[in-house]
DRENDO-1510 file (C-alpha; in Angstrom, 1 decimal, always signed):
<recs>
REC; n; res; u; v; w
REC; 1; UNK; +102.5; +92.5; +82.0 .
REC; 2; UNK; +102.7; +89.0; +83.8 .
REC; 3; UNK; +105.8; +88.3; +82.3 .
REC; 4; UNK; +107.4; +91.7; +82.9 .
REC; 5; UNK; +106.1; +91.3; +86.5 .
REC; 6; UNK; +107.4; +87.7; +87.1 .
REC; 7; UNK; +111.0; +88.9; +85.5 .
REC; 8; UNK; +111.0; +92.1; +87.7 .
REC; 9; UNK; +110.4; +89.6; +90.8 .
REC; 10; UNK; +113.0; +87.5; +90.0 .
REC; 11; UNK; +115.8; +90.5; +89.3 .
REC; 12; UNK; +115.4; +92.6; +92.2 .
REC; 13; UNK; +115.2; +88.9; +94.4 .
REC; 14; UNK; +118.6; +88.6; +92.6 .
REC; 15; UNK; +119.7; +92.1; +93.2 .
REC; 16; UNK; +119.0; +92.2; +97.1 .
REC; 17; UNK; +120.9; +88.7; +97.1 .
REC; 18; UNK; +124.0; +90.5; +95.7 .
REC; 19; UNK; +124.2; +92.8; +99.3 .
REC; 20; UNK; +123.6; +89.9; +101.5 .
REC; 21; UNK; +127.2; +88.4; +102.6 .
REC; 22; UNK; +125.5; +85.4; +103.8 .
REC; 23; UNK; +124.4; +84.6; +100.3 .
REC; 24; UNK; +126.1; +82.6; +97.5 .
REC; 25; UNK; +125.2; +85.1; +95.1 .
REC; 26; UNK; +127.3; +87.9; +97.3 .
REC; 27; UNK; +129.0; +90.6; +95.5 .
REC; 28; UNK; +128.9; +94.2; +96.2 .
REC; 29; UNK; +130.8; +95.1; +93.4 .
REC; 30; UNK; +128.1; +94.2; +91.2 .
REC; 31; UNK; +125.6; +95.5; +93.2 .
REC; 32; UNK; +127.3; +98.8; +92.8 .
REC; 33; UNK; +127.4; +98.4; +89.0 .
REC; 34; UNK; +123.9; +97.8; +88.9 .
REC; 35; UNK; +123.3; +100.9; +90.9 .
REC; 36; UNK; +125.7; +102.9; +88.4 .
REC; 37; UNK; +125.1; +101.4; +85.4 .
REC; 38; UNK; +121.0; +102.5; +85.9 .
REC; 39; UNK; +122.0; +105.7; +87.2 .
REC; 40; UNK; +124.0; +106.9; +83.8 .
REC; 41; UNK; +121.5; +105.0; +81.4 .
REC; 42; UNK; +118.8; +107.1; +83.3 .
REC; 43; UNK; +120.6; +110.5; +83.2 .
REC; 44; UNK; +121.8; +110.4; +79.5 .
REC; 45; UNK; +117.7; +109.7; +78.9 .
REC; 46; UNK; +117.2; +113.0; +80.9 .
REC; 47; UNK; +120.0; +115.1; +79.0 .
REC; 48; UNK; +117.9; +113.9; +75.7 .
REC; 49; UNK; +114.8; +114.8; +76.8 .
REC; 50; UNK; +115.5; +117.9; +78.2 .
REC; 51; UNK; +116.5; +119.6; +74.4 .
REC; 52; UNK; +112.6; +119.1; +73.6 .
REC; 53; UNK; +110.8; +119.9; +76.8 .
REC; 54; UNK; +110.9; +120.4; +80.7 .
REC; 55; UNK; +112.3; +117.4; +83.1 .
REC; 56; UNK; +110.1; +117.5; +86.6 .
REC; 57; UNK; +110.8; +114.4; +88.7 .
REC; 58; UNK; +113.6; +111.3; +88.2 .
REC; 59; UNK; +113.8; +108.7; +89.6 .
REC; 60; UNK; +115.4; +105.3; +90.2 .
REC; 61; UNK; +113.4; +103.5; +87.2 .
REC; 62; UNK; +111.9; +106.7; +85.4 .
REC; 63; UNK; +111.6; +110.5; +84.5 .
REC; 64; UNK; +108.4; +112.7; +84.4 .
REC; 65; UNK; +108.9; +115.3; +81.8 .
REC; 66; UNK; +106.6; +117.9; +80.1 .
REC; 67; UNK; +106.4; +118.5; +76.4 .
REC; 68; UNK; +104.5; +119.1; +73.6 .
REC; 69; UNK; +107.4; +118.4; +71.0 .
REC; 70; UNK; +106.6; +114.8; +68.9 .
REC; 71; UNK; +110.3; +114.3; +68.9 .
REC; 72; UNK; +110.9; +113.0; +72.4 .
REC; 73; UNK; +109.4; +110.0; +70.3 .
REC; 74; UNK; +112.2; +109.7; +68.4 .
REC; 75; UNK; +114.8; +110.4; +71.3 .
REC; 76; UNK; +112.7; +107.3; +73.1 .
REC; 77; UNK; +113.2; +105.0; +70.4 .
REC; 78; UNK; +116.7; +106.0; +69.8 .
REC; 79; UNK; +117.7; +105.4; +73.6 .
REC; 80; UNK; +116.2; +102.2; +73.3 .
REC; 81; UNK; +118.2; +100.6; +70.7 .
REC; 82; UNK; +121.7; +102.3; +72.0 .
REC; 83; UNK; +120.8; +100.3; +75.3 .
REC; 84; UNK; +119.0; +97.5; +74.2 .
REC; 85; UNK; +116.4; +98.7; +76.7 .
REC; 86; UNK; +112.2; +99.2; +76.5 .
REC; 87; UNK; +110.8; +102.2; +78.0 .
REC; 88; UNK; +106.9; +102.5; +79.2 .
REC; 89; UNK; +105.2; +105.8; +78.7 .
REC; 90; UNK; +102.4; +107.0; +80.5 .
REC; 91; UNK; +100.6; +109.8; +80.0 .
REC; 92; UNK; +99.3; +112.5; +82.7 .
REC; 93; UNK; +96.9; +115.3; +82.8 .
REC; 94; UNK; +97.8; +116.3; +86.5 .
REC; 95; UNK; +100.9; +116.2; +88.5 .
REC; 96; UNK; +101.3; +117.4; +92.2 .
REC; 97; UNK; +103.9; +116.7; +94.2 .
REC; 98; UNK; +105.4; +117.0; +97.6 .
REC; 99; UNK; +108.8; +116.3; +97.0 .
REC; 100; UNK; +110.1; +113.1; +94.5 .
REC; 101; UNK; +109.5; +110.3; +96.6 .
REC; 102; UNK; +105.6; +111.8; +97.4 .
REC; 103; UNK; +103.5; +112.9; +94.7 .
REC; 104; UNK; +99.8; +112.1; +93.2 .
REC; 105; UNK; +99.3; +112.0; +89.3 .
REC; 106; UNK; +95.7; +111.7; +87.7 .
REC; 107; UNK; +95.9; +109.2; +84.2 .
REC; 108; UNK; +94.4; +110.5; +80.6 .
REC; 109; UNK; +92.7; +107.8; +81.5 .
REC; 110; UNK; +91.4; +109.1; +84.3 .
REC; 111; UNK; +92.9; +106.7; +86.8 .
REC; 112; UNK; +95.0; +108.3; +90.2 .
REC; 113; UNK; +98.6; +106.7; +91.0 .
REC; 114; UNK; +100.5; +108.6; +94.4 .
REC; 115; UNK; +103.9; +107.7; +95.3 .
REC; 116; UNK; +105.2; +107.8; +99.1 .
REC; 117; UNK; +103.7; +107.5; +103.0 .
REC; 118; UNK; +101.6; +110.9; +102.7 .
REC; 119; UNK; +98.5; +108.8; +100.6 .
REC; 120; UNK; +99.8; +105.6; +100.9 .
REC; 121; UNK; +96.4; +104.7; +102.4 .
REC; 122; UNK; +94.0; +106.6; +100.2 .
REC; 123; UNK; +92.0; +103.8; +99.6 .
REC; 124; UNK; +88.8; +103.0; +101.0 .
REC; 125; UNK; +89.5; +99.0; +101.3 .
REC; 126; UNK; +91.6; +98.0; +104.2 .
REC; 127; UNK; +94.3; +95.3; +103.7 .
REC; 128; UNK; +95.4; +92.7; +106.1 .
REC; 129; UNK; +98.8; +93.8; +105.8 .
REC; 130; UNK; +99.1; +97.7; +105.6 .
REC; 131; UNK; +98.7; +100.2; +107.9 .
REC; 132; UNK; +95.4; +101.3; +108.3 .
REC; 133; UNK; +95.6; +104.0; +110.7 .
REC; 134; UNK; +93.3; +106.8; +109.8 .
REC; 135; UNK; +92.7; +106.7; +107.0 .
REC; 136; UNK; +90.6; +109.5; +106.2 .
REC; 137; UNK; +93.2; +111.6; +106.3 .
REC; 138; UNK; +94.7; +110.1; +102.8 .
REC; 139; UNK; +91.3; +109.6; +101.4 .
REC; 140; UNK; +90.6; +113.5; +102.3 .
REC; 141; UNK; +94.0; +114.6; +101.2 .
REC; 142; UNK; +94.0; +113.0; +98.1 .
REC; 143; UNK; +90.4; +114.4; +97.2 .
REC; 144; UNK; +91.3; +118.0; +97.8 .
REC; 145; UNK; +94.6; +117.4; +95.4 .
REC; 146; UNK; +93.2; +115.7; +92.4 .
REC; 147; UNK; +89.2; +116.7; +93.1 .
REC; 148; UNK; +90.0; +120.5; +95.0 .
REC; 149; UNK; +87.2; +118.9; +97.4 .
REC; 150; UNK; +87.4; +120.5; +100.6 .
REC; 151; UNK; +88.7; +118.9; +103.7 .
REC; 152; UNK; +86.1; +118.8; +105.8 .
REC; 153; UNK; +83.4; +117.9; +103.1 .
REC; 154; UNK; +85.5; +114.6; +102.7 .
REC; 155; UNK; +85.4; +113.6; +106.2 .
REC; 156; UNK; +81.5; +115.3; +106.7 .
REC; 157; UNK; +81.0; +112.3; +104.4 .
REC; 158; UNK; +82.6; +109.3; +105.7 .
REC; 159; UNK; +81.3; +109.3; +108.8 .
REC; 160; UNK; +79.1; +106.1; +108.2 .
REC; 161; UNK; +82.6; +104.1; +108.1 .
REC; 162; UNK; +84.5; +104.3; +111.3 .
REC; 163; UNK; +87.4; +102.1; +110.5 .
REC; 164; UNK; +88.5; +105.1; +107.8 .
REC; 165; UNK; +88.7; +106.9; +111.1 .
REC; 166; UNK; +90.7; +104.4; +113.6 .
REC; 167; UNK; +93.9; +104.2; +115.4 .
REC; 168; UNK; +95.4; +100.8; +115.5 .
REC; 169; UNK; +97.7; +100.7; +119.0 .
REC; 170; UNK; +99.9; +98.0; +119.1 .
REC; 171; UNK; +102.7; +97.3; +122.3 .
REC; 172; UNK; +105.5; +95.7; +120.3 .
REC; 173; UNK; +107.7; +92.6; +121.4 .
REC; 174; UNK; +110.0; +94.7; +124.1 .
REC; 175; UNK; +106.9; +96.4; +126.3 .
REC; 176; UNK; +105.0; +94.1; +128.7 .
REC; 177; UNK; +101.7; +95.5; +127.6 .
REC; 178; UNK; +99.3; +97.9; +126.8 .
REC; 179; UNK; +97.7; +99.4; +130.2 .
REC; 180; UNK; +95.7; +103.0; +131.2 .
REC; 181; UNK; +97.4; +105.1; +133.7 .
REC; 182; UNK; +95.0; +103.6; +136.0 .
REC; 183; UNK; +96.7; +100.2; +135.7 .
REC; 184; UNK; +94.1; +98.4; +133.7 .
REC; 185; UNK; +95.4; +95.9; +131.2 .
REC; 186; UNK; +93.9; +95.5; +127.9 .
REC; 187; UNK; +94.9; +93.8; +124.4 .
REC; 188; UNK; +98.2; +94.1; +123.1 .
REC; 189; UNK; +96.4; +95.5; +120.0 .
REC; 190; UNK; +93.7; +97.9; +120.2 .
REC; 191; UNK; +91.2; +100.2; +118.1 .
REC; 192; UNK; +90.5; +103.9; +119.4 .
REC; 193; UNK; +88.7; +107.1; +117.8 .
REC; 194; UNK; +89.7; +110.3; +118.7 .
REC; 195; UNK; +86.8; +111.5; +120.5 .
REC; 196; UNK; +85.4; +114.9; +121.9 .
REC; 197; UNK; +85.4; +114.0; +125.5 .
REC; 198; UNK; +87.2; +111.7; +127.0 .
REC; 199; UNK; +85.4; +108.0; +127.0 .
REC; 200; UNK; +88.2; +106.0; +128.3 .
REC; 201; UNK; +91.4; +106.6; +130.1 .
REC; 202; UNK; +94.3; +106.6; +127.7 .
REC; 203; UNK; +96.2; +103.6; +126.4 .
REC; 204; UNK; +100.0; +103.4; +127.4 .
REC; 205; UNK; +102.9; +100.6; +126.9 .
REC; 206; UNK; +104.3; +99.5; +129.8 .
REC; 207; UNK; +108.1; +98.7; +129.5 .
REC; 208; UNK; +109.3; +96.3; +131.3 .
REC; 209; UNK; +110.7; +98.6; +134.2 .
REC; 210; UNK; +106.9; +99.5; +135.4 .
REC; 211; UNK; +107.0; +103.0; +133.1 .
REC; 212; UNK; +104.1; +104.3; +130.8 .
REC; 213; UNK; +105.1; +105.1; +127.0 .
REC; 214; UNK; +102.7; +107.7; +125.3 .
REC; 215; UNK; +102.0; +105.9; +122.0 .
REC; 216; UNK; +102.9; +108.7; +119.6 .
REC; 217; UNK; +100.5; +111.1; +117.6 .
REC; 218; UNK; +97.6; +109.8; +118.9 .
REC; 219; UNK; +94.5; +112.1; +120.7 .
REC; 220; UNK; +94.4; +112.9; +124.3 .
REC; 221; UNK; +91.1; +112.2; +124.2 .
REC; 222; UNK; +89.4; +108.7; +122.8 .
REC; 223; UNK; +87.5; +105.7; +123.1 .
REC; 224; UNK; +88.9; +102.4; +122.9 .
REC; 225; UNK; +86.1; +100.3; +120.6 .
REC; 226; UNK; +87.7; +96.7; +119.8 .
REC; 227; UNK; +84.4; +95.4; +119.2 .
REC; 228; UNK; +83.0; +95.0; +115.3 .
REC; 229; UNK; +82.7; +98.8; +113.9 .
REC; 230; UNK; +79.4; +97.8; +112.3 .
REC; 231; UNK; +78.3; +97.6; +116.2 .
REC; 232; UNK; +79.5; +101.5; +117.0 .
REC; 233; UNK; +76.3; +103.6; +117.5 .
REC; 234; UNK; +76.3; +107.2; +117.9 .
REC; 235; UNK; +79.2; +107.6; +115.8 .
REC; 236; UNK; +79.0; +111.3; +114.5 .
REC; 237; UNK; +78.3; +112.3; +117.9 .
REC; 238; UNK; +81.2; +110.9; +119.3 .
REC; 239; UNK; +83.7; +111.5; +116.9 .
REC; 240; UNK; +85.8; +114.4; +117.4 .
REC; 241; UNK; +86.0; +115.7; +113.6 .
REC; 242; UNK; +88.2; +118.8; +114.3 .
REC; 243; UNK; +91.1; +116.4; +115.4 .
REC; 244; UNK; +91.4; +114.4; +112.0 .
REC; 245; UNK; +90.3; +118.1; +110.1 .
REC; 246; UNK; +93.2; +119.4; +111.6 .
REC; 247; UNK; +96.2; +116.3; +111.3 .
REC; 248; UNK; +94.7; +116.7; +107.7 .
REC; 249; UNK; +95.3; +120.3; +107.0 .
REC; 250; UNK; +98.7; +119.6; +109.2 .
REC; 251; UNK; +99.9; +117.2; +106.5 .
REC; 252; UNK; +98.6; +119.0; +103.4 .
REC; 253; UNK; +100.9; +121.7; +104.4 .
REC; 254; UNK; +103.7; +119.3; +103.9 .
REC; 255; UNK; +102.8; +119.6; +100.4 .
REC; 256; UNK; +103.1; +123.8; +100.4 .
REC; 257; UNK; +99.0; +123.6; +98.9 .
</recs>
């Protein structure tokens, strides 16, 4: 696996290298071979496959397919030594998904892989370098797909960790600011909740012509907390849990459940 990961690292650094004309390695054409060549290799796969069982999703570097005929086995091997290529299988017991970029799969083994934006934060550990606004409404999602645990339950439960719940504002490079409508400057990034009345006056970035930008699907109501979140007292009395049940159920529908 560390080999096949340090290889894959080094081809697709090569690859992006073949669309860049300031590169020495520039060459469209055989970026476009790559593109085709992976394209037919992947669809003659498909055509195989499909005499023994049902295709449901391809993709660029794969194909989920349904079967309960032992000679896709043979048709795997087969493909590999006409294109002196290995295939990976993995095996699933569940598949839901919204569309082929965004679905969640559960492992025989038990383990949960998603594709796409709509869980891309279902996980309960924040990283430095994701997005980690609200979470709760991935982690709640994704429990009510694989799990069929309600919604609300989810949430209900969380509400001892208040970064699963947060906003992350940030003013990018071409606004002067964040400021309230009051005219009250504050950091260019900042942490609110969506709350059930309203604690503080709501954040807007200030272009550079004096006007006040709405930063988008956030609450009209919330508190700005930029403090530690192990500080935040009062939570569940503050929080207003019908907003993030509702952006929830808002999203889910996405995914005609």
């Amino acid at each position: 696996k560390e080999k096949s990961n340090a290889l894959k690292l080094i081809l697709n650094s090569v690859y992006g290298l073949l669309k860049s004309k300031y590169s020495m390695l520039y060459n469209p054409r055989a970026s476009d071979t790559v593109c085709i060549y992976g394209q037919l290799v992947l669809y003659d796969l498909c055509k195989r496959l499909s005499s023994v069982g049902t295709i449901i999703n391809i993709n660029t570097d794969g194909v989920f397919f349904k079967t309960s005929d032992e000679r896709y086995k043979e048709i795997w091997k087969q493909w590999e030594e006409d294109y002196n290529m290995v295939l990976e299988e993995e095996r699933y017991d569940l598949l839901i998904q919204k569309d082929v970029n965004n679905y969640v799969a559960k492992q025989d083994t038990g383990e949960v892989k998603h594709r796409g934006t709509d869980l891309k934060r279902n996980s309960f550990e924040e990283s430095a370098f994701a997005n980690n606004n609200t979470r709760i409404i991935d982690i709640a999602m994704k429990e009510k797909l694989v799990k069929n645990i309600d919604i609300l339950d989810t949430i209900k439960a969380h509400l001892d960790r208040p970064e699963l719940f947060q906003y992350v504002l940030r003013a990018g490079s071409t606004f002067v600011g964040t400021f309230d409508e009051n005219g009250k400057q504050y950091n260019n990034i900042n942490r609110v909740f969506a709350t059930k009345k309203e604690v503080d006056p709501l954040l807007y970035k200030k272009r550079p012509d004096g006007g006040l930008v709405k930063f988008p699907n956030t609450p009209d109501k919330h508190m700005v907390w930029n403090d530690d979140c192990s500080n935040l007292k009062d939570f569940k009395d503050i929080i207003d849990i019908n907003w993030y049940y509702q952006l929830a159920l808002k999203n889910l529908k996405r995914w005609a459940y």
